[in-house]
C-alpha positions in Angstrom: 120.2 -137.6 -1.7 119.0 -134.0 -0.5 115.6 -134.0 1.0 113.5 -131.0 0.2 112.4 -130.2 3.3 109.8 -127.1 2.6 107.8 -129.2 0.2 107.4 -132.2 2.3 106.3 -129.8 5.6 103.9 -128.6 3.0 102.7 -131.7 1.9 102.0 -132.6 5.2 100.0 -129.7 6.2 98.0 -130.2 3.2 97.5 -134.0 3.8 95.9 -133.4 7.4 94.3 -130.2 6.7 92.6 -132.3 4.2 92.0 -135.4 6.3 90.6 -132.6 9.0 88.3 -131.0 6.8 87.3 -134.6 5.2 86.1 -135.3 9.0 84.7 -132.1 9.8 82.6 -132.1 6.1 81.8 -135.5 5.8 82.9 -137.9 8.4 81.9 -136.6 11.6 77.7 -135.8 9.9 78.0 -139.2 9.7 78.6 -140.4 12.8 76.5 -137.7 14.4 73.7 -139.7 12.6 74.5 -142.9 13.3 74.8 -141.9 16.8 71.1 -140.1 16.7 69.6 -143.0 15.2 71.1 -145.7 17.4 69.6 -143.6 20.6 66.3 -143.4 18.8 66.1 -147.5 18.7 66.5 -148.3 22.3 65.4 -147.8 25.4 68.8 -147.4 27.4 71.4 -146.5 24.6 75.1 -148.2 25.9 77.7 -146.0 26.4 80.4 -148.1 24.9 78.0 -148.6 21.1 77.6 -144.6 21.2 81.6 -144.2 22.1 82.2 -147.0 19.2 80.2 -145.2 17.2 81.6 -141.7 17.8 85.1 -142.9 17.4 87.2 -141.0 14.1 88.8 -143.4 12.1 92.6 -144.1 12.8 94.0 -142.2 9.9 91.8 -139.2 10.5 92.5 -138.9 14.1 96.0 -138.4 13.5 95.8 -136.0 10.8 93.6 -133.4 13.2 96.2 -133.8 15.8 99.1 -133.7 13.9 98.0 -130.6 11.6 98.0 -127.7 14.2 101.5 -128.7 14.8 102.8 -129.0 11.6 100.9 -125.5 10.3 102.8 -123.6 13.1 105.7 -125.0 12.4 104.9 -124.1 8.3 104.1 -120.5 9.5 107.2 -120.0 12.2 109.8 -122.0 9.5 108.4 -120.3 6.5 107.7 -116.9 7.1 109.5 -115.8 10.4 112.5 -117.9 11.9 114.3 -121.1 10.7 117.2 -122.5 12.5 120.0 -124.4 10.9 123.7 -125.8 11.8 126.9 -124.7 10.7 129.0 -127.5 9.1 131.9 -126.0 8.3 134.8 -123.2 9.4 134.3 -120.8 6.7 132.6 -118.2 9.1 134.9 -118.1 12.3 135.7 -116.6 14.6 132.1 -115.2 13.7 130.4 -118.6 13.4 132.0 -121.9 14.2 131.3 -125.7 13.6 128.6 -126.9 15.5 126.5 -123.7 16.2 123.1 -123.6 15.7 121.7 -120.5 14.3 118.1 -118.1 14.0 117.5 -117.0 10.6 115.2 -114.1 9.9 112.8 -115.4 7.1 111.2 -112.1 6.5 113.7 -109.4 6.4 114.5 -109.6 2.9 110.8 -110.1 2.2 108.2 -112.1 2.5 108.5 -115.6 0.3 106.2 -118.4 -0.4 107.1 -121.8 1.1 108.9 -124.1 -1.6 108.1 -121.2 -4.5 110.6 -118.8 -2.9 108.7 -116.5 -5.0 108.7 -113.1 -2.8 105.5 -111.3 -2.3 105.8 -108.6 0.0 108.9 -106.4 -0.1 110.3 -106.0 3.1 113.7 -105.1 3.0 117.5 -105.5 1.0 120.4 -107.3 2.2 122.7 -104.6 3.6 126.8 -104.7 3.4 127.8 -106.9 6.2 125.1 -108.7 7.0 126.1 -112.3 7.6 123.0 -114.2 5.4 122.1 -117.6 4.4 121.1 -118.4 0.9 120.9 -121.3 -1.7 124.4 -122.4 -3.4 123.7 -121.2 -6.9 124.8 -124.2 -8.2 122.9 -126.6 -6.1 120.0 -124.8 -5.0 119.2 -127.6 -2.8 122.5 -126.7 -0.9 122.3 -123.7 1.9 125.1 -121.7 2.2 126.0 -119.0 5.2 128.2 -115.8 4.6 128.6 -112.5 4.9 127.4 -109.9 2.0 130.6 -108.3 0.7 128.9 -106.4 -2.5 125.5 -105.3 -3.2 124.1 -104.5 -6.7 126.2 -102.2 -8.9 129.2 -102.3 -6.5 132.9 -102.9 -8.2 134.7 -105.6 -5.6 138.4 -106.3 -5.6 140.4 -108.9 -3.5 144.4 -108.5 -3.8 147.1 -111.2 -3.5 148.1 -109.4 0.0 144.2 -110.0 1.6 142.8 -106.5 1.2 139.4 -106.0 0.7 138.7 -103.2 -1.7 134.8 -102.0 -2.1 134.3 -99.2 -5.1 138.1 -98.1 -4.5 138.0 -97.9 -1.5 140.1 -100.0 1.0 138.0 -101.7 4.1 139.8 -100.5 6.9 140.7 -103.8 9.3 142.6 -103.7 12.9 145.0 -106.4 13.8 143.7 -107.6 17.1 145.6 -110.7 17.6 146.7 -114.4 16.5 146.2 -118.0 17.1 147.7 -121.5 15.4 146.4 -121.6 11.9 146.0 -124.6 9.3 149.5 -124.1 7.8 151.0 -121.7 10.8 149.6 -118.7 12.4 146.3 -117.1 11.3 145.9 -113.2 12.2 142.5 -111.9 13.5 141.2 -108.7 12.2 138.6 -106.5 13.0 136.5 -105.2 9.9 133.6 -102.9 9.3 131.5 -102.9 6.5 129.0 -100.7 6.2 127.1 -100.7 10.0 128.7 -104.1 10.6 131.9 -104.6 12.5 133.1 -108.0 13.1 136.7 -109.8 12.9 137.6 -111.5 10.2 140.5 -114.2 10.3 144.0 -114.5 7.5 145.9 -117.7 7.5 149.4 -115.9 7.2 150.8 -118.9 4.3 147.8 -119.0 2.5 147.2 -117.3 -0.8 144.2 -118.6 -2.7 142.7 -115.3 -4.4 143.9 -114.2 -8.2 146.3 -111.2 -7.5 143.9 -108.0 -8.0 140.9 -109.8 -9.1 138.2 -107.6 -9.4 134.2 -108.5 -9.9 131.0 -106.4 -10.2 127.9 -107.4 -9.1 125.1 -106.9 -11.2 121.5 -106.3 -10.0 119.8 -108.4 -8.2 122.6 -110.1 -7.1 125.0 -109.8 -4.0 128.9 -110.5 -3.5 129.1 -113.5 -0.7 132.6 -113.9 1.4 133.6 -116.0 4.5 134.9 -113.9 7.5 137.6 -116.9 7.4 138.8 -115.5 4.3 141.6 -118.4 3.7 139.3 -120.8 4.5 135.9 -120.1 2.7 134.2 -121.7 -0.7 132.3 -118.2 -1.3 132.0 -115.6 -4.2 135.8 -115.5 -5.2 136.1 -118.9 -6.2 132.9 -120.4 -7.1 133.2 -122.1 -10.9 130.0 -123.3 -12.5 130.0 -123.5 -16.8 126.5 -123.4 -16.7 126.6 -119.9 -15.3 127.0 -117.2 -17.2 130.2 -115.4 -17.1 128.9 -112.0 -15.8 127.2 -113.8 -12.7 129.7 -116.0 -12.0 130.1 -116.0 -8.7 127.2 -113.8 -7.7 124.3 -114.9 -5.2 120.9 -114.2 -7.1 118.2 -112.6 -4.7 116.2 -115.6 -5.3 118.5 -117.4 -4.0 118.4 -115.2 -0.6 116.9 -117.7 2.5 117.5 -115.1 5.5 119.3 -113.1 7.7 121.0 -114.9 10.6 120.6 -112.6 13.7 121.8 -115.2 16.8 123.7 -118.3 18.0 121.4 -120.2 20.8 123.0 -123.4 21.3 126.5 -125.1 20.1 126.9 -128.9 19.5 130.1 -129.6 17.1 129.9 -132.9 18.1 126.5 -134.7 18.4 126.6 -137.5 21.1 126.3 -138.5 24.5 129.6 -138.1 25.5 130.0 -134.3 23.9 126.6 -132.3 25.4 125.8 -129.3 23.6 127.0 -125.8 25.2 125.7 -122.7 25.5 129.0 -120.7 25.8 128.6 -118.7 22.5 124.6 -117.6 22.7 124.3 -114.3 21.8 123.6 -112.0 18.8 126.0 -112.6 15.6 127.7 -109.6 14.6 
């Protein structure tokens, strides 16, 4: 069962922001009081009845300490940087198993926390930048890829691998090879747009429809994996409850963030595998 994070951070804040303000509004009068009337009934007031006295209830304490914390971690998570993990292959040599990424919550606007309704307009998704976003068919899934077609543009994807944008042909440069899944794989470095990465071909694998070819409609963008043999993106994505003409197509809605840098790499959580930091740097 997915958890839904967002809501129960916001929960949280909400729960000891409330429990803080209960305190500060009601509680805390109240022990002021009892304090000042204890002192005005004795002589010599004892230190340890005033401290009793003075002491928040249990439940309360840990709401104010705990609520400072979880609001800046609301405010970072929400509305500037989120990190996540990548499970899967689909993005080397750009991205591989085990890294742990910075997202860029406000690029593409600013969003409310569970709502993902966006309120201030920010910026677009450009061509080739490598984004996370909500599977459209399982919203409650995050996805990572890179944006291949932007509203209005016509994308086509050949039976021989080549990229085609509005008729025109992405240029790519064979820069080397290395054991693939079924044989070799070939690395190729790509631009699109002001983005130039490598991309990687497994030489026996042919997924894509010969010459399929998609538009993307507005408001929605064209998602592929720079391991193009080895991706569940736009090109094969199959929903029935999706209308035809999106099929396929990432609505902005469904945008999370840009992701900007690798800081740490840990494919394999445990004692005897210690995370790395071999492949920190800015993602391409």
């Amino acid at each position: 069962m997915s958890l839904n994070f967002p809501l129960l951070l916001v929960i949280a804040v909400f729960v000891c922001g409330l429990l803080a303000l209960l305190d500060l509004v009601f509680l805390a009068p109240r022990r002021r009081a009892a304090i000042a009337s204890y002192q005005g009934s004795v002589s010599q007031p004892d230190g340890v009845v005033v401290e009793k006295l003075n002491k928040e209830p249990l439940l309360v304490e840990y709401g104010k300490s705990f609520f400072p914390v979880l609001f800046i971690v609301l405010v970072l998570r929400s509305f500037l940087v989120e990190p996540f993990q990548i499970p899967s292959g689909s993005m080397k040599p750009t991205l591989d198993v085990g890294d742990f990424i910075l997202v860029n919550k406000f690029s593409y606007g600013i969003r409310l926390p569970v709502m993902d309704k966006k309120v201030i307009e920010v910026g677009d998704p450009q061509r080739g930048d490598v984004m996370v976003f909500r599977y459209p068919s399982d919203p409650n899934v995050n996805y990572i890829k890179r944006v291949v077609g932007l509203p209005g543009d016509q994308i086509r994807y050949t039976a021989d691998k080549r990229l085609f944008v509005n008729g025109e042909s992405i240029a790519e440069q064979l820069v080397g090879s290395e054991p693939g899944t079924l044989g070799s794989a070939e690395l190729y470095k790509e631009k699109l747009g002001a983005a130039e990465h490598l991309i990687r071909k497994e030489m026996s694998r042919y997924r894509a429809t010969p010459d399929h070819t998609w538009t993307v409609p507005a408001g929605h963008y064209f998602m592929m994996g720079d391991n193009r043999d080895n991706s569940n993106d736009s090109r094969y994505w199959d929903d029935p409850t999706i209308p035809k003409d999106l099929l396929g197509m990432v609505p902005d809605k469904n945008i999370v963030g840009k992701a900007f840098a690798v800081w740490m790499s840990w494919p394999e959580p445990k004692l005897s595998h210690l995370p790395n930091f071999s492949r920190v740097g800015l993602i391409k």
